[in-house]
N, C-alpha and C positions, 0 to 999 in steps of 0.2 A: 227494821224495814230493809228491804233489801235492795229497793232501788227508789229514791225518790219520781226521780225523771221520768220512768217506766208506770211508777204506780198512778199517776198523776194525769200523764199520755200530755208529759209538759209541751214537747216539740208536735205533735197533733199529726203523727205522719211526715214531719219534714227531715231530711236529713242535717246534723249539727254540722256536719262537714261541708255539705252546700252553703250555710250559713257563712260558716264561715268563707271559705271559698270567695262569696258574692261581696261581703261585708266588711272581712279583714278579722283578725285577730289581735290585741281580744277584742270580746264583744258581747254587751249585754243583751239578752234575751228574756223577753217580758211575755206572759199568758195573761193574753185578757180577761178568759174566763175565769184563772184565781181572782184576779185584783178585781173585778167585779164581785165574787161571790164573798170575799172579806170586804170590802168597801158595803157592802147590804147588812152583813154582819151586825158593824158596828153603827149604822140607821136604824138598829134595832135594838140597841141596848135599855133602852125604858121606854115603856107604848105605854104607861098609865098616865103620865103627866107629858105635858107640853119637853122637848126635848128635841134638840139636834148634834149629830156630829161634826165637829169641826175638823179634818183632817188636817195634821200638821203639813204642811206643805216642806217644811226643812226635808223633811225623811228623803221626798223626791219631788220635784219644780220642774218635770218635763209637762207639756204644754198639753200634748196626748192624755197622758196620765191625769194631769188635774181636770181634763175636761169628762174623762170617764169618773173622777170623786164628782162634781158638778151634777152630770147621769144619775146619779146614785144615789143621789138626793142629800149628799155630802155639803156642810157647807166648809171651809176653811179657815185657817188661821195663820197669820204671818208674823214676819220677822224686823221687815225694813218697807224700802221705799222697793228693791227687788223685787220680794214676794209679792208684795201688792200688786206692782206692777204685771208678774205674771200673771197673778191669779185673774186681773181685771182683763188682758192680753187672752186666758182664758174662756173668758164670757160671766166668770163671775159675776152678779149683781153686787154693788159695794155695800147691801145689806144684809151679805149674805159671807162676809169679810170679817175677819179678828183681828185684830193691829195686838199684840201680843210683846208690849215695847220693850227693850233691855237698855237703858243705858243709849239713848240714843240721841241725836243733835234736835235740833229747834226746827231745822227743815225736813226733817222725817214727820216729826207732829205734824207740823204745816201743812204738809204733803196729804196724811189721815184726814186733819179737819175738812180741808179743799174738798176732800172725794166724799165726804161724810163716813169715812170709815170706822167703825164704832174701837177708840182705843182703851187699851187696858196698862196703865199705869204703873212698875213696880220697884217706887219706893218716891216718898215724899219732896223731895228736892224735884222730881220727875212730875210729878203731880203738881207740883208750884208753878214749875215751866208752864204746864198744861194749859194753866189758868191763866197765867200773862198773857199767853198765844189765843185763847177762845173763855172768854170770862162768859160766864153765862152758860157754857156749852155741858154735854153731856159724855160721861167717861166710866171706865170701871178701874177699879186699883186688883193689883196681885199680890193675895197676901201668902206670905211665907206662914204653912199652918203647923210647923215644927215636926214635923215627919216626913223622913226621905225613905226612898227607896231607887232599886238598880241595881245593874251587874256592875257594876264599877263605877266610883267614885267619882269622874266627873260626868257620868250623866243623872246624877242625884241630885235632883234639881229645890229640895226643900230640908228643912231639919238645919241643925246649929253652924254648920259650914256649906254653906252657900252662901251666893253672890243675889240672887232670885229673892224676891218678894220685900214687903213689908211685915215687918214683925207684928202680932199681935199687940205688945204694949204699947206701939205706937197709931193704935186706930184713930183715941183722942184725936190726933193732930192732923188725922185724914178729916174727920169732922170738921178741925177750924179752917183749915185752907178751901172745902167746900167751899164754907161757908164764907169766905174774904173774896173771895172769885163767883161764887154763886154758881157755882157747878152741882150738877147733877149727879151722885153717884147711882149709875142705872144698874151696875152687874159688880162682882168680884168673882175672883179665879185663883186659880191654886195650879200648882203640878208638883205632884213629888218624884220625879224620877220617869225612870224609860227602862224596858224591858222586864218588868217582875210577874213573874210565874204564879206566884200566890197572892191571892187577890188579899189578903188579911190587912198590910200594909193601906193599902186604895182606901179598902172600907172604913178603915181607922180614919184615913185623912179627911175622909167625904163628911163621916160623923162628926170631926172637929171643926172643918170649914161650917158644915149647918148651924154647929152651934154659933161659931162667930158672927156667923150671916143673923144670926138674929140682934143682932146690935144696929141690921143697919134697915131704914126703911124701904119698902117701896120696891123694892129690887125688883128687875125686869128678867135678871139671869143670875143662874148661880153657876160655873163651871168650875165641872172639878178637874178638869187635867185630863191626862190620856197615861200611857204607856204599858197598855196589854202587851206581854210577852209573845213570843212566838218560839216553837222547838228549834232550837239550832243544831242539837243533838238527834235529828230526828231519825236518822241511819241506825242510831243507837236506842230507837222507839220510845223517845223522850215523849212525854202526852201534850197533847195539845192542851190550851188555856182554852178552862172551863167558863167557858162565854154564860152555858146556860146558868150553871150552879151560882155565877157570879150576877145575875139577875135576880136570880129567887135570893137571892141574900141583899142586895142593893137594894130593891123595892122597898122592904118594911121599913129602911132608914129612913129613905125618902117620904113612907106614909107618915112616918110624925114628926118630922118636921111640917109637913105640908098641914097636919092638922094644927100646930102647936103657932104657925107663921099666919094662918089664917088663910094662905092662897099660896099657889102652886106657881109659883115664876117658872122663867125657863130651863130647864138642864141641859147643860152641854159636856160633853166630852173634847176629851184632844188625841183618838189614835193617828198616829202616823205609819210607824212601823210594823201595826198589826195590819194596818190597809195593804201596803204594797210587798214586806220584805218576801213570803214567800211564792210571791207571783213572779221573780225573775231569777237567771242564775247569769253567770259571768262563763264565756266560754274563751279556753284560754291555749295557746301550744305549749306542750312540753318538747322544750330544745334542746334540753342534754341531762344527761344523768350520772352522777359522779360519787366516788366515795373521798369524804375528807375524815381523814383521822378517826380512821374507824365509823364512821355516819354516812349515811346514806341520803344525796341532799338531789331533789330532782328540780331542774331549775325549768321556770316559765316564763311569758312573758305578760301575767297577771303579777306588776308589780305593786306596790303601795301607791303610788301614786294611779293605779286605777280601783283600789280598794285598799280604803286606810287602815278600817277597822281592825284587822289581826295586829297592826303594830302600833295603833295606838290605842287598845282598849286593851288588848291581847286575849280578841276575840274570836271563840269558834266558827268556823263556818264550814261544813260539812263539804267533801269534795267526794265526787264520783268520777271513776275512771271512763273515758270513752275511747274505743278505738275504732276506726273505719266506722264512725256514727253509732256506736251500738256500747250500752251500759257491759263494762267487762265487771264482771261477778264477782264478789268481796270474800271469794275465796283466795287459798293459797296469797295470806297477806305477809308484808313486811312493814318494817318499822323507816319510814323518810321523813325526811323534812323538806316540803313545798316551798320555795322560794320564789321573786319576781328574780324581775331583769335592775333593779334600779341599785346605784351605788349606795348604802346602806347596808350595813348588819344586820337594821333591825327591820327587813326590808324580806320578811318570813310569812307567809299565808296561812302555811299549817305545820305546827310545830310537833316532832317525836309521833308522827301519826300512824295508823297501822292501815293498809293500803294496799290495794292489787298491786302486783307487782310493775311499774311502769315502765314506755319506753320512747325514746325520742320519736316524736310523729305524732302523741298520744294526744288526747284534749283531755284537759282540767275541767271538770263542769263542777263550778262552785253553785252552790245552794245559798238561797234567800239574801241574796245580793238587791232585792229591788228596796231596800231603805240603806238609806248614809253612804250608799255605794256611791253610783253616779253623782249624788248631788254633793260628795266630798271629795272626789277627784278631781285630781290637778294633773298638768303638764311637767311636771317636775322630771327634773334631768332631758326637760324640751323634748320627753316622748309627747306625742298629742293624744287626746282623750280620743275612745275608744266609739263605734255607733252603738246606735241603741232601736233593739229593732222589734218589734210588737209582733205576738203567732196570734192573729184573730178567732174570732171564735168559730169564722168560718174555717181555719185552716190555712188561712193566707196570712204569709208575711207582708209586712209593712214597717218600711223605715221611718222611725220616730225622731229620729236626729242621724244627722250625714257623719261620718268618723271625721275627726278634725283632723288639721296636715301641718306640715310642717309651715308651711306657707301664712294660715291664720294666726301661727302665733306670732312671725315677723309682722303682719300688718300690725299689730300694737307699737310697734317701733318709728321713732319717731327714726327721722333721715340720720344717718350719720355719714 
């Protein structure tokens, strides 16, 4: 591909340089009509049985964004007392809410039970709390179903090294603590992992979750998790995830269990990253350009602390050159290394990468920044986080969050 931004008509007529110009640098830039037409997407992953998306809200928790998953017929999944918080801040109905718990305090539960947020449990000590807090009440547990998958290692969320779920050997004992509390188990949930390409890994897990599910009664939902891939590599005509293929193959799992279970509970899913990451890019200046020891390092000020993932996953993310607003062509390339602004080493965006030739004044337009971007960004080294600004489907921008200043982050300062 030869230019994402171009092919796509990401900016709709606007120029990136007014953006910025108006907005500040850097600066995330969101198309509504992607992240709607992937948010419908994935509301269509099973139409034969009852089924809803849950979008993870971690991916991105701008208030804009979850009310277009809400539109969409999306419903949600959270983390804490935060997520809730938004999502309900949102317009969310809290029926329409996942409490998705890790490892969390007595007043987060509390928090769930109060709003009636339907929580899901993962691991037994967590489920005993449950029951002291709401005896009687109604819950789902997350069982660890012995297969992960992902691009890297700590977002492989199931299989023999993780922290995530309850093991199968230990259902037994989900049983007795039900039953000492008189709890309901209404749903169980799984997730193995985030970002995989080949659905083979999913369908394995989806097939061992049903089977486990048949140990348990009555169930209102089964969810299997989320983490459809998306090309990162797409400059490089990497394929997109085969949505459809991965339904005609999904279905017949689901036909026998549904007939072998006797009834068709609900399905749910968990995309995050497939909803928003390629509906936004990070638009960034390049400030200087320098050769160290033989290397060619062009430095900007997209540092880590506005986008983690290159130095903590040591993740791709495809960059296109822009100058005076206009995609410069992936000819005549050389071999750099894209850095931020922040005191770190490992403080790298795009590493040994082959690249128009760049030059101070230029913009970075990173690609599929709208997941883990924003919503893992810090103030670090007391830059302040970046705005965040929506190209409607009409063609108008609109600010979705105001750039933060130096000023917001003193107000957290107590007097000295």
């Amino acid at each position: 591909m030869e230019s994402y931004v171009n092919n796509s008509d990401f900016f709709k007529g606007n120029n990136p340089e007014d953006l910025v110009a108006q907005y500040g640098s850097p600066l995330y830039v969101y198309n509504e009509e992607i992240l709607r037409t992937h948010m419908d997407a994935v509301a269509k992953v099973i139409t034969k049985y009852p089924y809803t998306a849950n979008y993870s809200i971690k991916a991105n928790s701008n208030l804009h964004i979850l009310k277009l998953a809400l539109e969409e017929g999306n419903n949600c999944d959270a983390m804490g007392i935060g997520e809730m918080s938004m999502l309900l801040a949102a317009g969310f109905p809290t029926d329409r809410i996942f409490f998705v718990s890790n490892n969390v305090s007595a007043e987060e539960l509390q928090f769930a039970i109060d709003h009636n947020i339907m929580t899901s449990l993962d691991s037994l000590c967590q489920l005993e709390l449950f029951g002291t807090l709401n005896p009687g009440g109604k819950c789902a547990v997350r069982i660890n179903p012995g297969v992960g998958a992902g691009h890297h290692d700590k977002v492989i969320t199931a299989g023999k090294k993780t922290k995530f779920g309850i093991a199968e050997e230990d259902i037994d004992q989900i049983f007795e603590i039900a039953k000492k509390y008189n709890l309901t188990i209404a749903g169980i949930n799984q997730h193995i992992g985030s970002l995989f390409m080949d659905p083979e890994p999913y369908l394995k897990a989806v097939t061992n979750l049903l089977r486990i599910a048949m140990r348990f009664e009555n169930l209102e939902f089964i969810d299997f998790g989320g983490g459809y891939g998306i090309p990162y590599h797409k400059l490089d005509d990497e394929a997109e995830y085969n949505m459809e293929d991965f339904k005609k193959r999904l279905e017949p799992i689901l036909d026998k269990f549904v007939e072998e279970y006797g009834s068709a509970p609900l399905f749910k899913s968990e995309p995050g990253r497939y909803c928003v990451a390629e509906g936004c890019v990070i638009l960034g200046r390049v400030q200087s350009v320098k050769q160290n020891a033989g290397k060619k390092y062009v430095g900007t000020d997209i540092g880590m602390n506005v986008l983690v993932r290159p130095s903590m996953y040591d993740s791709w993310h495809d960059v296109e050159v822009l100058r005076d607003g206009k995609v410069v062509p992936r000819t005549d390339l050389e071999e750099v290394t894209v850095t931020g602004n922040i005191c770190e080493s490992g403080d790298l965006l795009a590493k040994d990468r082959m690249l128009p030739k760049m030059q101070r004044g230029d913009l970075a337009c990173v690609l599929d920044a709208g997941a883990y971007g924003y919503s893992m960004a810090s103030p670090y080294n007391s830059r302040p986080r970046p705005a965040e600004v929506m190209i409607q489907k009409d063609g108008s921008v609109k600010l979705i969050r105001r750039r933060e200043t130096v000023e917001d982050l003193l107000r957290y300062m107590q007097e000295v």
